[in-house]
C-alpha positions as a LaTeX table, in Angstrom:
\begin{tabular}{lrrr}
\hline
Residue & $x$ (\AA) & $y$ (\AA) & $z$ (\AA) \\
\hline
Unk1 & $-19.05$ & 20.00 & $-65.73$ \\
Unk2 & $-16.30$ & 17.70 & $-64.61$ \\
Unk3 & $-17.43$ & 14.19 & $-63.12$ \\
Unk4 & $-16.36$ & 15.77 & $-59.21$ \\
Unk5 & $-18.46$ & 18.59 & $-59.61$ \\
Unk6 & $-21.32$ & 16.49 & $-61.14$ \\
Unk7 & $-21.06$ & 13.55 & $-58.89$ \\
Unk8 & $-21.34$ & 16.40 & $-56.30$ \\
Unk9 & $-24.67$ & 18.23 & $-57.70$ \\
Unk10 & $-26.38$ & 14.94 & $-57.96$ \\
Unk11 & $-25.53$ & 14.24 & $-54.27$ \\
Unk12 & $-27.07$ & 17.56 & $-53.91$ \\
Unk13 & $-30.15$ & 17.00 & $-55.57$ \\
Unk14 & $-30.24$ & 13.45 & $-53.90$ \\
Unk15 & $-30.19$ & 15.32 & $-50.66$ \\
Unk16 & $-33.05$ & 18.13 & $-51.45$ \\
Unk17 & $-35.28$ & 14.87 & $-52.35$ \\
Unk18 & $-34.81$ & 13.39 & $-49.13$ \\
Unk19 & $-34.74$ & 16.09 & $-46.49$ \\
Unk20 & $-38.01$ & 17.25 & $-48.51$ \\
Unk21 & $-39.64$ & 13.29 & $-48.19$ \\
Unk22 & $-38.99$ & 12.10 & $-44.87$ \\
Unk23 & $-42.18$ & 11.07 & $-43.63$ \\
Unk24 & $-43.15$ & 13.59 & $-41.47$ \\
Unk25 & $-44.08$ & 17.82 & $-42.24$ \\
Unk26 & $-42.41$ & 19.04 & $-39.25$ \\
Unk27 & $-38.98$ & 17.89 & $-40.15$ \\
Unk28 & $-39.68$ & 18.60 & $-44.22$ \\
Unk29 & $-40.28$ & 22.29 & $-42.98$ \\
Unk30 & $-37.27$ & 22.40 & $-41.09$ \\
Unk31 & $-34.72$ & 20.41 & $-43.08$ \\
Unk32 & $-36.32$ & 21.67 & $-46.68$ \\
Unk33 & $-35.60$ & 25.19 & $-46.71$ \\
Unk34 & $-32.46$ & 24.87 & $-45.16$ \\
Unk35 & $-31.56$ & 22.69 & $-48.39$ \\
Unk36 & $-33.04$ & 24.73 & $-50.30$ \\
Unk37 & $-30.99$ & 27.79 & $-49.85$ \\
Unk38 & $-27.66$ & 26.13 & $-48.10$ \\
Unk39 & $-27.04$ & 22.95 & $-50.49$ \\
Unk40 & $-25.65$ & 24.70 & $-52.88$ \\
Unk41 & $-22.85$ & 26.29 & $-51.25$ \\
Unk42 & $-22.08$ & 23.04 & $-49.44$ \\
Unk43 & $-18.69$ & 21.49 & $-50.58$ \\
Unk44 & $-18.26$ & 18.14 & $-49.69$ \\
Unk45 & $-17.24$ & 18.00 & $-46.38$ \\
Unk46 & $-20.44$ & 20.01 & $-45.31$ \\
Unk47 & $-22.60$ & 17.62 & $-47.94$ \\
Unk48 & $-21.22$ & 15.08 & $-46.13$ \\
Unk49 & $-22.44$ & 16.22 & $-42.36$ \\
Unk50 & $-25.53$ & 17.30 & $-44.11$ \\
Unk51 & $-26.18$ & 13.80 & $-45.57$ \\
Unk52 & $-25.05$ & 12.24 & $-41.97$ \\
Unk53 & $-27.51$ & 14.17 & $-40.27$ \\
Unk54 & $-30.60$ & 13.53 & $-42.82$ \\
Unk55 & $-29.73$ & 9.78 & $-42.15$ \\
Unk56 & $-30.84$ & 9.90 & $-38.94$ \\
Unk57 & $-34.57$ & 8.66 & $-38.17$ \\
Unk58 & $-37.01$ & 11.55 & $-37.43$ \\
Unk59 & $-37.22$ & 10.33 & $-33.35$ \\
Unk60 & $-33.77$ & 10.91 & $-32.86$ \\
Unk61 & $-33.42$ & 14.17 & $-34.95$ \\
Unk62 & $-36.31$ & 15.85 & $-34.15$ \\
Unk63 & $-35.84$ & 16.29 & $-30.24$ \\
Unk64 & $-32.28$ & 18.23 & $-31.37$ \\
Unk65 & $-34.00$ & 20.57 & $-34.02$ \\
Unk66 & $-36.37$ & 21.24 & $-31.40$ \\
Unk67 & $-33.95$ & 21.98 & $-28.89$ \\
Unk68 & $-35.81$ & 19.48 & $-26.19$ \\
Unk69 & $-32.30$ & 17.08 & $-26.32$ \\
Unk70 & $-28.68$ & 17.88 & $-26.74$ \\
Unk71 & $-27.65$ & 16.59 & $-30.04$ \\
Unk72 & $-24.70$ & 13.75 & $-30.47$ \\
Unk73 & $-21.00$ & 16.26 & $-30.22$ \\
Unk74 & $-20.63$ & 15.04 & $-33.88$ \\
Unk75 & $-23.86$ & 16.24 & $-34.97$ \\
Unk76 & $-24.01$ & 19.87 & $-32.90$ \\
Unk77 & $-22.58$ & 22.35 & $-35.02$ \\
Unk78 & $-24.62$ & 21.60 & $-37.74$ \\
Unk79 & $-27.89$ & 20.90 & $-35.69$ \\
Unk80 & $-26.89$ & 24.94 & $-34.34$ \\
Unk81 & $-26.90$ & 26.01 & $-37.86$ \\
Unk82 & $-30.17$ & 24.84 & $-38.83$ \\
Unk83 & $-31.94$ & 25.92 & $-35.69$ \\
Unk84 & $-30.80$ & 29.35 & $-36.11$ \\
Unk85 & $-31.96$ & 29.31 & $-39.99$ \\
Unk86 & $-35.28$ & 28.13 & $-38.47$ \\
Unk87 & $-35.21$ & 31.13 & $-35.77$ \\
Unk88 & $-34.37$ & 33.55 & $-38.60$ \\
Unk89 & $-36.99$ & 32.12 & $-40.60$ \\
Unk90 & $-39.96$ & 31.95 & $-38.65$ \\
Unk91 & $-39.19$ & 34.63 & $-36.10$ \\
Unk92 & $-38.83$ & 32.35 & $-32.93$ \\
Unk93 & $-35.66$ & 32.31 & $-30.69$ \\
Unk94 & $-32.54$ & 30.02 & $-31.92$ \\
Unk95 & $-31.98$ & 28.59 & $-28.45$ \\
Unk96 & $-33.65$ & 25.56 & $-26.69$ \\
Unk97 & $-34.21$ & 25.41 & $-22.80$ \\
Unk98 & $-31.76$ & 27.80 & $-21.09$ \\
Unk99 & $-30.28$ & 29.03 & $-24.85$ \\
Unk100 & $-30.15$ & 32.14 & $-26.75$ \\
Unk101 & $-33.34$ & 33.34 & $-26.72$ \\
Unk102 & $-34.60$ & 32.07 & $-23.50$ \\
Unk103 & $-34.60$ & 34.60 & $-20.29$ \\
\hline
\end{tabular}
C-alpha cells in the first residue's frame, strides 16, 4: 500500500476508535455504525468532514443528530447523512421537528 493510501486507512481506523469511545452510548450508537459501514468508502475530503464532525463535544453534536437544533451550514450535509442512516437503521423517521417524516 502506498504511504497516501496508508496514511489514509490509519486515519480511518483512528476515526472508528473515536466515534466508537466518546463518552457517552447514545452518540457511540449513532456515530459507530455509521463508521462502521461508511469509513471505508470515505476519500479524504469526506474523512475529513467526518473527522470535523467527531471533534465536536457530545452537547453540541448531539442536539443535531437528534434533530432538536439545526446543525452549523458547514456541518449539515453530513449531519443529514447520518440521521437518515440512523432512520434506515432503526426504523424511525429521518426528519427532526417539521422534517421528513413528521406530518
Amino acid at each position: 500500500m502506498s504511504g497516501a493510501g496508508a496514511t489514509l486507512e490509519a486515519r480511518r481506523r483512528r476515526l472508528r476508535l473515536r466515534v466508537w469511545r466518546r463518552g457517552t452510548r447514545e452518540m457511540d450508537l449513532l456515530l459507530g455504525p455509521f463508521a462502521d459501514t461508511r469509513l471505508a468508502a470515505m476519500g479524504p475530503a469526506a474523512l475529513a468532514a467526518f473527522e470535523a464532525l467527531a471533534d465536536l463535544d457530545d452537547p453540541v453534536l448531539y442536539p443535531w443528530l437528534a434533530g432538536s437544533e439545526a446543525p452549523a451550514p458547514a456541518h449539515a450535509a453530513l449531519v443529514a447523512e447520518i440521521r437518515a442512516f440512523a432512520a434506515l437503521r432503526h426504523g424511525g423517521p429521518a426528519g427532526g421537528p417539521g422534517g421528513p417524516g413528521e406530518s
